[in-house]
VMD Tcl script that builds the backbone (N, CA, C; Angstrom):
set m [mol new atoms 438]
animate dup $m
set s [atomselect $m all]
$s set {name element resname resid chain x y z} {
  {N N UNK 1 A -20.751 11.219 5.396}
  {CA C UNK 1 A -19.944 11.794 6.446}
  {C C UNK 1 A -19.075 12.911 5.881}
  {N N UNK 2 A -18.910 13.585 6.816}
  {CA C UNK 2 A -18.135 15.327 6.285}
  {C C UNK 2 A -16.970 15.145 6.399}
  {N N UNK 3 A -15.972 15.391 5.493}
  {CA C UNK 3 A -14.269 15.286 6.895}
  {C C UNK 3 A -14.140 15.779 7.623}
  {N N UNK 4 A -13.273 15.323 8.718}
  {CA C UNK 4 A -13.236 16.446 9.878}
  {C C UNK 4 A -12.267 17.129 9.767}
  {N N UNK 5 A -11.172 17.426 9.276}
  {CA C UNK 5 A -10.574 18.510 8.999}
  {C C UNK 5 A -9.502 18.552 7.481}
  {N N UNK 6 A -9.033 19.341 7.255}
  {CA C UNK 6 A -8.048 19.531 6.464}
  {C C UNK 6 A -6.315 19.365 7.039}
  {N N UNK 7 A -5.829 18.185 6.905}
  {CA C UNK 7 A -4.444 17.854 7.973}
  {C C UNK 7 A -3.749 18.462 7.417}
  {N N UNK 8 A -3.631 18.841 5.914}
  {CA C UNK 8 A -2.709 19.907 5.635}
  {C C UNK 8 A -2.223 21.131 6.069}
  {N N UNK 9 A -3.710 21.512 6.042}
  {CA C UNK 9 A -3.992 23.301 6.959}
  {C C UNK 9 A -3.703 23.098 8.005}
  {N N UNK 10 A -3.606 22.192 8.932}
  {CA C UNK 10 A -3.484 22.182 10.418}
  {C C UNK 10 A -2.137 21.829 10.948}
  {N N UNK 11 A -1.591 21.067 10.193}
  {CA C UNK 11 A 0.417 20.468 10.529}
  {C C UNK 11 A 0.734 20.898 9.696}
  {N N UNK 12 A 0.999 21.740 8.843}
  {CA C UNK 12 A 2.121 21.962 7.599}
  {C C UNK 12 A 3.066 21.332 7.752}
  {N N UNK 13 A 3.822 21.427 9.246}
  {CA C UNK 13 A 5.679 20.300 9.271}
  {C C UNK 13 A 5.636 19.054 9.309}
  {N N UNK 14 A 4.250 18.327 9.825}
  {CA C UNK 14 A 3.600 16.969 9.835}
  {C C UNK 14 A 3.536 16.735 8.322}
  {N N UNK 15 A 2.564 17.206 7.793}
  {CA C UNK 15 A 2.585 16.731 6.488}
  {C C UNK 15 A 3.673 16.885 5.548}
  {N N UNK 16 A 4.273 18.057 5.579}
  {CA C UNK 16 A 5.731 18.215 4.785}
  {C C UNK 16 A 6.579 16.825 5.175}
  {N N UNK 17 A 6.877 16.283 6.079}
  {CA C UNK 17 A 7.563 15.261 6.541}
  {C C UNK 17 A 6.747 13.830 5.712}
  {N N UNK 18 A 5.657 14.067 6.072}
  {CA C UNK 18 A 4.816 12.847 5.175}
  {C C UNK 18 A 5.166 13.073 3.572}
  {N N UNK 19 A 5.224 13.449 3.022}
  {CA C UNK 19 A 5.624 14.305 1.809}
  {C C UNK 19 A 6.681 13.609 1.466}
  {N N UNK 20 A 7.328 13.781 2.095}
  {CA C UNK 20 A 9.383 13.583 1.963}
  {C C UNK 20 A 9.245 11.983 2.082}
  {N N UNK 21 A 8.523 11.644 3.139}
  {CA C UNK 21 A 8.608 9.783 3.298}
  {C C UNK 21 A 8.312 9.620 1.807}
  {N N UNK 22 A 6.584 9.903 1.483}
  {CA C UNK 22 A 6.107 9.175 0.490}
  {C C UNK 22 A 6.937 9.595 -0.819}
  {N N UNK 23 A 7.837 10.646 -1.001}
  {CA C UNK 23 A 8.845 11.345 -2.418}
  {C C UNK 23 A 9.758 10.033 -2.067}
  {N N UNK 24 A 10.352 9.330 -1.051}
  {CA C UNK 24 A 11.577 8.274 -0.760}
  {C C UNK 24 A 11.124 7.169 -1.379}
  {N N UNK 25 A 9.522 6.667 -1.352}
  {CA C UNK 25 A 9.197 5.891 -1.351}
  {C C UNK 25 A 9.147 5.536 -3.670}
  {N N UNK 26 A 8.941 6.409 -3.864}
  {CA C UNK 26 A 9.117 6.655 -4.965}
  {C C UNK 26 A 10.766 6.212 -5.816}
  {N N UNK 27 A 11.664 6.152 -4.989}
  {CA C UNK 27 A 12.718 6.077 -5.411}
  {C C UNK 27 A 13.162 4.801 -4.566}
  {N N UNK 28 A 12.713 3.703 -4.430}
  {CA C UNK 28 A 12.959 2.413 -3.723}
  {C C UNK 28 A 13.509 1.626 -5.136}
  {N N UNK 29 A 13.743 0.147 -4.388}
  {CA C UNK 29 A 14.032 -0.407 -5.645}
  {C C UNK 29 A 13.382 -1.426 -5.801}
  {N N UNK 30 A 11.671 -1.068 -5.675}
  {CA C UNK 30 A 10.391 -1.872 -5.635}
  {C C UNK 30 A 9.991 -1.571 -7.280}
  {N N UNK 31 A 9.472 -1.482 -7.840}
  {CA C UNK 31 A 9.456 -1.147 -9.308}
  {C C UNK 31 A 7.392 -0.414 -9.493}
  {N N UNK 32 A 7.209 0.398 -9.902}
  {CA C UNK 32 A 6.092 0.889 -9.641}
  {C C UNK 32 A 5.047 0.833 -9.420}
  {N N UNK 33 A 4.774 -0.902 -11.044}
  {CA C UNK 33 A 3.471 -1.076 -10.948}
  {C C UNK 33 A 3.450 -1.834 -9.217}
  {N N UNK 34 A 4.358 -2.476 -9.029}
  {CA C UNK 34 A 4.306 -3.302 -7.691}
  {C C UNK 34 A 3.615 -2.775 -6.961}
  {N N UNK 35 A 4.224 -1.723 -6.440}
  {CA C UNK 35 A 4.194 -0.304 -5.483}
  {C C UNK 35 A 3.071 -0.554 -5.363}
  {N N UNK 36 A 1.813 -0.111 -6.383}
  {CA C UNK 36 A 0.914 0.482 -6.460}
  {C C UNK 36 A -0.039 -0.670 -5.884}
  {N N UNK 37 A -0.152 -1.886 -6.554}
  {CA C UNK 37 A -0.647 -2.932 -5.862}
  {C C UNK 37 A -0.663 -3.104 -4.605}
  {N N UNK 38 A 0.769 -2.526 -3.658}
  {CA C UNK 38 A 0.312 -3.093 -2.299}
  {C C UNK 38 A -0.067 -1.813 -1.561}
  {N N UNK 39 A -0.149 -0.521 -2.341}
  {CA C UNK 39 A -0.873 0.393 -1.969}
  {C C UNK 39 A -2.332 -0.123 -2.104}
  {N N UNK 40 A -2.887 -0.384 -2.939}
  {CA C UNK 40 A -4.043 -1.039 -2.972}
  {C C UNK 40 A -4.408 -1.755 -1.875}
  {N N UNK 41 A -3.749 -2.629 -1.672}
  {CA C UNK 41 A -4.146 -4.145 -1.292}
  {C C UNK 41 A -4.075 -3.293 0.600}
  {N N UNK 42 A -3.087 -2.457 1.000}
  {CA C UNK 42 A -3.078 -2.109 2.271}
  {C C UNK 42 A -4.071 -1.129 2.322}
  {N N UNK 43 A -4.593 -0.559 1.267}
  {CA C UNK 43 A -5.751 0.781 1.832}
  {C C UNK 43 A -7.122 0.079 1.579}
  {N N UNK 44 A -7.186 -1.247 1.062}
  {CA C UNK 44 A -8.003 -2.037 1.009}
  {C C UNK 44 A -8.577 -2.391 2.673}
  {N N UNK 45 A -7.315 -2.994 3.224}
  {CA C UNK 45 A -7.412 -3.423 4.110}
  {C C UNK 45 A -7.896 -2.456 5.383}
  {N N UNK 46 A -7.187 -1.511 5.238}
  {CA C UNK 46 A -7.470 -0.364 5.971}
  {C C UNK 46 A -8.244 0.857 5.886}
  {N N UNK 47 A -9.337 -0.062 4.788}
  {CA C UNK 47 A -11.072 1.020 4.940}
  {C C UNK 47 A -10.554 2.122 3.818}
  {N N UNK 48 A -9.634 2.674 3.956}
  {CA C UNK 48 A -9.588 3.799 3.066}
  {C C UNK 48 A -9.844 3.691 1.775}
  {N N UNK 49 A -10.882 4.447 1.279}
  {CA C UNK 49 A -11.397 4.199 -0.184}
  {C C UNK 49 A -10.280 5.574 -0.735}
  {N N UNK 50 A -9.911 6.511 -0.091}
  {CA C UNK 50 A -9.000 7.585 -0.950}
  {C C UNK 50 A -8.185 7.220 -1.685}
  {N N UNK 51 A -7.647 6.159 -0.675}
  {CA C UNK 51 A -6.418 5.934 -1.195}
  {C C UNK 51 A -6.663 4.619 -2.053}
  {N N UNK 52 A -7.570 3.928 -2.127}
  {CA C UNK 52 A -7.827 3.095 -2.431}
  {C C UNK 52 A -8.189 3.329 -3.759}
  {N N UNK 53 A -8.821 4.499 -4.065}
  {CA C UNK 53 A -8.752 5.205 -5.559}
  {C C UNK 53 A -8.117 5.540 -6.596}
  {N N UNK 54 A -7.224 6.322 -5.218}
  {CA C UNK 54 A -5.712 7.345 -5.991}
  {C C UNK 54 A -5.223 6.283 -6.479}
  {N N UNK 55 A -5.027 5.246 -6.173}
  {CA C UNK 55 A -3.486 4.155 -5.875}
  {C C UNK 55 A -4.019 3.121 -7.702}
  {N N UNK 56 A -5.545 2.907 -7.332}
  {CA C UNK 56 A -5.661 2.079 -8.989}
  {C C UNK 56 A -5.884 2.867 -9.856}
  {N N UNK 57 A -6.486 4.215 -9.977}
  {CA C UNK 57 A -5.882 5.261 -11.056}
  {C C UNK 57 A -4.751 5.535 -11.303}
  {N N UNK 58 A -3.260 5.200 -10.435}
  {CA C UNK 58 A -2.197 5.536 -11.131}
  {C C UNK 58 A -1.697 4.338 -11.319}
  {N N UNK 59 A -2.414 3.373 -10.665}
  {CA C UNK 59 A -1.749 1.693 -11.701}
  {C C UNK 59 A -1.999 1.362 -12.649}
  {N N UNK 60 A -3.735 2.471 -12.838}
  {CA C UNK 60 A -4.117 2.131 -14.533}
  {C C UNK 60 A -3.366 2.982 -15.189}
  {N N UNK 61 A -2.694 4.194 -15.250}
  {CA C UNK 61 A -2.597 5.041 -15.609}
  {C C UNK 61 A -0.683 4.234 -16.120}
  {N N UNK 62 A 0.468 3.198 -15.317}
  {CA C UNK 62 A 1.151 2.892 -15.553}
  {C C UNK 62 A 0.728 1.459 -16.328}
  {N N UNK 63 A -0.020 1.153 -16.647}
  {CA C UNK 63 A -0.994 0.220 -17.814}
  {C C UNK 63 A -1.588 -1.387 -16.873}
  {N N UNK 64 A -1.460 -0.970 -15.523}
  {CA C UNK 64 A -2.101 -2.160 -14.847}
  {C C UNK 64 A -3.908 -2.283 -15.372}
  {N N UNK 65 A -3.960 -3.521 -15.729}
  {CA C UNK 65 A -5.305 -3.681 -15.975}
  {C C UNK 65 A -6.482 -3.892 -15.139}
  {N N UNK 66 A -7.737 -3.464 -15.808}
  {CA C UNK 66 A -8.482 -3.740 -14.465}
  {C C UNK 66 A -8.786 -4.972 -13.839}
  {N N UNK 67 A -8.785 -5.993 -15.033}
  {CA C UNK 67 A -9.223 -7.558 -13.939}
  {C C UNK 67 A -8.100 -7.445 -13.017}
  {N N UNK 68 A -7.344 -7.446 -13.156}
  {CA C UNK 68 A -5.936 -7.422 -11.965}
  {C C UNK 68 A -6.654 -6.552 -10.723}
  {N N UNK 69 A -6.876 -5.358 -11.537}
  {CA C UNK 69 A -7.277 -4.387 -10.151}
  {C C UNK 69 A -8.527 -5.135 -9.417}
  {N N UNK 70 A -9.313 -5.314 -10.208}
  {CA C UNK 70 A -10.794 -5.400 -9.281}
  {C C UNK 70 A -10.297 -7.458 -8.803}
  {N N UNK 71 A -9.375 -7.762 -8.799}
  {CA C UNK 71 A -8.757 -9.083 -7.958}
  {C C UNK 71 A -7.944 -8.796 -7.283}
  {N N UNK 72 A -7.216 -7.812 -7.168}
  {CA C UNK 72 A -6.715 -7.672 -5.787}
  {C C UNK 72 A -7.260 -7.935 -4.560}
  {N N UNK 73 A -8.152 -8.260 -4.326}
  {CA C UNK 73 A -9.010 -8.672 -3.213}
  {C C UNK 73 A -9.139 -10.003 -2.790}
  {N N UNK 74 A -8.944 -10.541 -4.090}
  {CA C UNK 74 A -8.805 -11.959 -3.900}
  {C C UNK 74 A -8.106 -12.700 -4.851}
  {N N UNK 75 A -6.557 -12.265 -4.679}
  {CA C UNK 75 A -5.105 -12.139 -5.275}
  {C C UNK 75 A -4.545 -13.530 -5.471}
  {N N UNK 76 A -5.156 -14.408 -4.170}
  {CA C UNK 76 A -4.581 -15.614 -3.990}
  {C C UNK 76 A -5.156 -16.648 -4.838}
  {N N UNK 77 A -6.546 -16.283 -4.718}
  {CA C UNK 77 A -6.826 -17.604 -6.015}
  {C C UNK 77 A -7.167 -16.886 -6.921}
  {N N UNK 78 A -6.830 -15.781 -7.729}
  {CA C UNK 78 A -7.398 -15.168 -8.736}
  {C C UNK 78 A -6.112 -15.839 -9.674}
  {N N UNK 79 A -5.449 -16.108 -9.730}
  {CA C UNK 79 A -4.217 -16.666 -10.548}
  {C C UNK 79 A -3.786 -15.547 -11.474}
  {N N UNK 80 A -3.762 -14.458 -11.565}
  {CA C UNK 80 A -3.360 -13.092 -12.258}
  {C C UNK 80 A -2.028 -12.438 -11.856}
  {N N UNK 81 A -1.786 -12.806 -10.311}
  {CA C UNK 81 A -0.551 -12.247 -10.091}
  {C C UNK 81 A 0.476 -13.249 -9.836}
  {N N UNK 82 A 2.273 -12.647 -10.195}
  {CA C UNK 82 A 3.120 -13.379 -10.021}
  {C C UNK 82 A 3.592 -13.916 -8.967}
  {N N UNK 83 A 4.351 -14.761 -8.873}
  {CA C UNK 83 A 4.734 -15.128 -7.305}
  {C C UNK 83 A 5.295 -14.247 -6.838}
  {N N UNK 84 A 6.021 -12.965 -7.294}
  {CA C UNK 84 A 6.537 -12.156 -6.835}
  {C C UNK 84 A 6.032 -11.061 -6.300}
  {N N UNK 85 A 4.782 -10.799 -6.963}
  {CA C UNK 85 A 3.475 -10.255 -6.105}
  {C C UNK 85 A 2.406 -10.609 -5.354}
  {N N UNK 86 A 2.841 -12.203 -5.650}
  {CA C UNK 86 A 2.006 -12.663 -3.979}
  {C C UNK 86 A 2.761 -12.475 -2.658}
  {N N UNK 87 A 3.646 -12.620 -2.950}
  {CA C UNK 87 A 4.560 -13.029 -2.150}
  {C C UNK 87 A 4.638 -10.856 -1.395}
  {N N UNK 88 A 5.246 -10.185 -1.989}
  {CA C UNK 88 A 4.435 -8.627 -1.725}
  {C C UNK 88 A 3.063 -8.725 -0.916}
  {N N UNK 89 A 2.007 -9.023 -1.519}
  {CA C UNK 89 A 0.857 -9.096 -1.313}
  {C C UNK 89 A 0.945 -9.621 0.173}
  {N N UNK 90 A 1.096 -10.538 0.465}
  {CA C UNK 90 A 1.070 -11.620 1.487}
  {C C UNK 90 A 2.187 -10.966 2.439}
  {N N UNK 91 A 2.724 -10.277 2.316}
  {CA C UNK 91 A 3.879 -9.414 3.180}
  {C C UNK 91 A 2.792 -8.307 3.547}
  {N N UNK 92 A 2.383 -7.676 2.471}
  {CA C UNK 92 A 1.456 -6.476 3.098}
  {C C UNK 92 A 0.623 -6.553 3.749}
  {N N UNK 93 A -0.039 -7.779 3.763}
  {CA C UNK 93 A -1.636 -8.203 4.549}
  {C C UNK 93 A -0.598 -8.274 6.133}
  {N N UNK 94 A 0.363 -8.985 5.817}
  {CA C UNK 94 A 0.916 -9.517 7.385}
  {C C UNK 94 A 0.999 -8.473 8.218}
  {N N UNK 95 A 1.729 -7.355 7.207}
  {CA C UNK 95 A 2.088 -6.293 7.897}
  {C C UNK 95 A 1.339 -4.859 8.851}
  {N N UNK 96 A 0.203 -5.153 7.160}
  {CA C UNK 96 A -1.049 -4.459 8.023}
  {C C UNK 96 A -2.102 -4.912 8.493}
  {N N UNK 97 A -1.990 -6.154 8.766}
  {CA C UNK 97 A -2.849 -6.602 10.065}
  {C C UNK 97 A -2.238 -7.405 10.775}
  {N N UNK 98 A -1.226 -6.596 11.774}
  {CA C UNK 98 A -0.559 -7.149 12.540}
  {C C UNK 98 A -1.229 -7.438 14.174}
  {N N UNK 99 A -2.679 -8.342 13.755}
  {CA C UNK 99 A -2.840 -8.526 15.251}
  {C C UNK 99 A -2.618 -9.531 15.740}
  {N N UNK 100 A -2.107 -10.595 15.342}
  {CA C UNK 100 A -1.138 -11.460 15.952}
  {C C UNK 100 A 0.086 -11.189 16.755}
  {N N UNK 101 A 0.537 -9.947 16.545}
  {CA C UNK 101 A 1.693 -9.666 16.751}
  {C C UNK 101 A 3.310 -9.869 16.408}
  {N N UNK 102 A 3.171 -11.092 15.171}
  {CA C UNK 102 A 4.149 -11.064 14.374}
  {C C UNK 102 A 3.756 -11.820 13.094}
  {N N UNK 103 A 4.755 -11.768 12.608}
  {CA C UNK 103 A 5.004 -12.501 11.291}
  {C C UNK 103 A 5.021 -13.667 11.287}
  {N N UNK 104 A 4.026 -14.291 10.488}
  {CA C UNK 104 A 4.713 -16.415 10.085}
  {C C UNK 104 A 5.765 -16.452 8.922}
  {N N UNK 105 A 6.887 -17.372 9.489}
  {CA C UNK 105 A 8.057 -17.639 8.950}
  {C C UNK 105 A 7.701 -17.448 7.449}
  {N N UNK 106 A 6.828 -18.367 7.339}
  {CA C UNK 106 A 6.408 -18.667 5.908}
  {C C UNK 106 A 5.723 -17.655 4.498}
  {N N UNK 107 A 5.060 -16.648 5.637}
  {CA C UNK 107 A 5.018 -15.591 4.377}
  {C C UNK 107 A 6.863 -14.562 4.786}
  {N N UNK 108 A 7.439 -14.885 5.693}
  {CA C UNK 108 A 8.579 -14.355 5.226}
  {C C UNK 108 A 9.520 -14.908 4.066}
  {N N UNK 109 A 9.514 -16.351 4.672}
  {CA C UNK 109 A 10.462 -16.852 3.841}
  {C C UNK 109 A 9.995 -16.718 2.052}
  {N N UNK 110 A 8.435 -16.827 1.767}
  {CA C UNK 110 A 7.717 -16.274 0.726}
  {C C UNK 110 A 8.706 -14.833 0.137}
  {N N UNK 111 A 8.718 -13.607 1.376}
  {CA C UNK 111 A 9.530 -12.717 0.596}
  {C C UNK 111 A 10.705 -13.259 0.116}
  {N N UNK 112 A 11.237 -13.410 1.371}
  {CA C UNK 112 A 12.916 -13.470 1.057}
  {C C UNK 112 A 13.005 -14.563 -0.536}
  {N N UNK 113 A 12.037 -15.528 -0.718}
  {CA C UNK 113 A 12.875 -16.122 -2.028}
  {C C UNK 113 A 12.408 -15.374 -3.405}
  {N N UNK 114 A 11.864 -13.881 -3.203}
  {CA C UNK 114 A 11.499 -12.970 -4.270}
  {C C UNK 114 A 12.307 -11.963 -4.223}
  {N N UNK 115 A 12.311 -11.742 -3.009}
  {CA C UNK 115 A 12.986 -9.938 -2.786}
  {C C UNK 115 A 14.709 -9.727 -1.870}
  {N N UNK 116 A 15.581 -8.961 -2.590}
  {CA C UNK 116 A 16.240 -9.042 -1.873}
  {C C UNK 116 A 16.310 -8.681 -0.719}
  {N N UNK 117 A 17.645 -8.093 0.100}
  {CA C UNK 117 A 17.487 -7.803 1.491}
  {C C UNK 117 A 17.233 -6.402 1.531}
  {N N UNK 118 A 17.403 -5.673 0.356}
  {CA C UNK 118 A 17.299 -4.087 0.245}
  {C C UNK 118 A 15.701 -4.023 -0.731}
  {N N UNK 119 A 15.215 -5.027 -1.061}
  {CA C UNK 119 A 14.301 -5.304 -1.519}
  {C C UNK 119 A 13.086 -4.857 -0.298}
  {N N UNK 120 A 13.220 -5.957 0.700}
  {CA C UNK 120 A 12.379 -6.319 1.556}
  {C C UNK 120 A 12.260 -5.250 2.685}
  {N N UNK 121 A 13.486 -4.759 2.627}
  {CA C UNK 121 A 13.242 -2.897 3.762}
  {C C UNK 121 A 12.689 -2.140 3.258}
  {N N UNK 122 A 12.783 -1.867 1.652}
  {CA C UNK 122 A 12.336 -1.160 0.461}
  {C C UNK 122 A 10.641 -1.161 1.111}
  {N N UNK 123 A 10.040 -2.648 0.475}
  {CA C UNK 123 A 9.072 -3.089 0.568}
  {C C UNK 123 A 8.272 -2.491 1.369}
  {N N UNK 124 A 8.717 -2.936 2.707}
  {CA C UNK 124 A 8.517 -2.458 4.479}
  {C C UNK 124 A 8.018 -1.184 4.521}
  {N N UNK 125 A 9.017 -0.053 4.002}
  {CA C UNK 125 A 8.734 1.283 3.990}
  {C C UNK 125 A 7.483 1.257 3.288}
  {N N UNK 126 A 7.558 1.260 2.038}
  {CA C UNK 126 A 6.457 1.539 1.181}
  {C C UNK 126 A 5.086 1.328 1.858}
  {N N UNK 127 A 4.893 -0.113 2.626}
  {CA C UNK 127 A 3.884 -0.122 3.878}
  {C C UNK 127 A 3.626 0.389 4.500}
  {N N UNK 128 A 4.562 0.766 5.360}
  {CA C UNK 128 A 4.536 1.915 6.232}
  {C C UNK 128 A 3.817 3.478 5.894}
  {N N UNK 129 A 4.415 3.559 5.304}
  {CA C UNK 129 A 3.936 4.789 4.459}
  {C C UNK 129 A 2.549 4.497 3.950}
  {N N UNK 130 A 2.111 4.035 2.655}
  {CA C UNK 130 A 0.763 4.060 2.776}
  {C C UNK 130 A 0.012 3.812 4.231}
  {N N UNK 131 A 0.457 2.849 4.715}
  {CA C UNK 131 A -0.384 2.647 5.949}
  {C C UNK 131 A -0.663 3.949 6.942}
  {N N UNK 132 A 0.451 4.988 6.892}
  {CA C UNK 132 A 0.087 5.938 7.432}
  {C C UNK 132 A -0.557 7.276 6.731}
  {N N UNK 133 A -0.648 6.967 5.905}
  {CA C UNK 133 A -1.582 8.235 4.664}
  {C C UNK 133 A -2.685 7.485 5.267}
  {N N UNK 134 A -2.930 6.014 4.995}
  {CA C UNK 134 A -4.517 5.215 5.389}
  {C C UNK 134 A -5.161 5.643 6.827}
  {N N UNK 135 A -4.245 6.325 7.616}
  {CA C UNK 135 A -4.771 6.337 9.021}
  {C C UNK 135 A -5.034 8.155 9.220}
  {N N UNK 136 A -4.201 8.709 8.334}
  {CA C UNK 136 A -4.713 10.445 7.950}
  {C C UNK 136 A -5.927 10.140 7.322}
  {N N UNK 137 A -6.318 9.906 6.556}
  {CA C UNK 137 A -7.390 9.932 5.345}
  {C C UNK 137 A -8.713 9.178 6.010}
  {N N UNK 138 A -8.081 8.209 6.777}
  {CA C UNK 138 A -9.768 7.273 7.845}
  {C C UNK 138 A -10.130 7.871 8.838}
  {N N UNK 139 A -8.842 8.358 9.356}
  {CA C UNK 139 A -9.355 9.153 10.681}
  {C C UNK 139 A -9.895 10.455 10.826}
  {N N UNK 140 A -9.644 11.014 9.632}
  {CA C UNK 140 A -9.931 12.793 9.060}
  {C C UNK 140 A -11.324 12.981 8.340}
  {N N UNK 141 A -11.553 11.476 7.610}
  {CA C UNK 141 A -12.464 11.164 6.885}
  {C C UNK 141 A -12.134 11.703 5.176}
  {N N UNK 142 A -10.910 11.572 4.878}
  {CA C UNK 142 A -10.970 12.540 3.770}
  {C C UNK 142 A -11.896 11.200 2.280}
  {N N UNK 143 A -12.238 11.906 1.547}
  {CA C UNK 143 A -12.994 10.628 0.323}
  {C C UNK 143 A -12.678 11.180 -1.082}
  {N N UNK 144 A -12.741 9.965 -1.853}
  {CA C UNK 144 A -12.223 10.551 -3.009}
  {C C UNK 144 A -12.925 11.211 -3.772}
  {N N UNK 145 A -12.233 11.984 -4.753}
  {CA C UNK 145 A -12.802 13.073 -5.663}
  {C C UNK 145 A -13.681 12.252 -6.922}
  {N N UNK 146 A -14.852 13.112 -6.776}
  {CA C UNK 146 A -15.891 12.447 -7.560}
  {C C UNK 146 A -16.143 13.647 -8.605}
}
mol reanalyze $m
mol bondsrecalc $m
mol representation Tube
mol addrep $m
C-alpha cells in the first residue's frame, strides 16, 4: 500500500502542535526506557508498525534489550518486566482499547500503587500522544524506513 499523503506538507500548524505535545512528553516524570515500552505496546495495539519501529529502535538504542522487546506482546506472562511496567503496560492496553468504555478499578488501582498522582497524568499523556501519531501514521498509511 502507498501512503496517502504527506500530513506534514498538508497541516504544518497541525503537526507543529503535534510536535510540541510529543517535545512535553519528553519531559514527564515517566523515565524513558518506560516511555518507550508503552509506545510500543500502544502502536502494537494500534496496527502501526511506524511507530512500532521508531519506538524499539530508540529503546534499543537507550540499552532496552531485545527479549524484552520482542515480549512486549506478551508482557504478562513473559516474567521480564517489573511490576511497575506491568502495571504501565496494563494502563496502556486499558487506555487504548477503550471499548468497554471505562477502566477496571483494578488495573487502576495496579497504577496508583506504582505511580504517583503526577505520575499517572504524566503516564496518560504519553498515551495520548502516541496514540495519536498511531492514528496519523494508520490512517495516512505512513511505513517504516527500510
Amino acid at each position: 500500500m502507498e501512503p496517502r499523503l504527506d500530513y506534514y506538507a498538508a497541516s504544518p500548524g497541525a503537526m507543529k502542535a503535534m510536535l510540541i505535545l510529543e517535545a512535553m512528553t519528553g519531559n514527564l516524570t515517566i523515565e524513558q526506557p518506560l516511555l518507550h515500552l508503552i509506545k510500543i505496546r500502544a502502536s502494537q495495539l494500534n496496527g502501526c508498525a511506524f511507530c512500532t519501529d521508531m519506538h524499539s529502535i530508540d529503546a534499543r538504542r537507550l540499552g532496552e534489550t531485545d527479549r524484552r522487546l520482542y515480549s512486549i506482546v506478551v508482557w504478562r506472562s513473559s516474567g521480564f518486566f517489573t511490576p511497575r511496567e506491568k502495571a504501565a503496560l496494563a494502563w496502556t492496553e486499558a487506555l487504548t482499547s477503550l471499548t468497554d468504555g471505562e477502566v477496571s478499578d483494578e488495573v487502576y488501582q495496579q497504577l496508583e500503587a506504582h505511580f504517583s498522582e503526577t505520575e499517572r497524568v504524566d503516564l496518560t499523556m504519553a498515551i495520548n500522544v502516541i496514540s495519536s501519531w498511531n492514528r496519523l501514521a494508520v490512517g495516512f498509511r505512513q511505513k517504516p524506513c527500510t
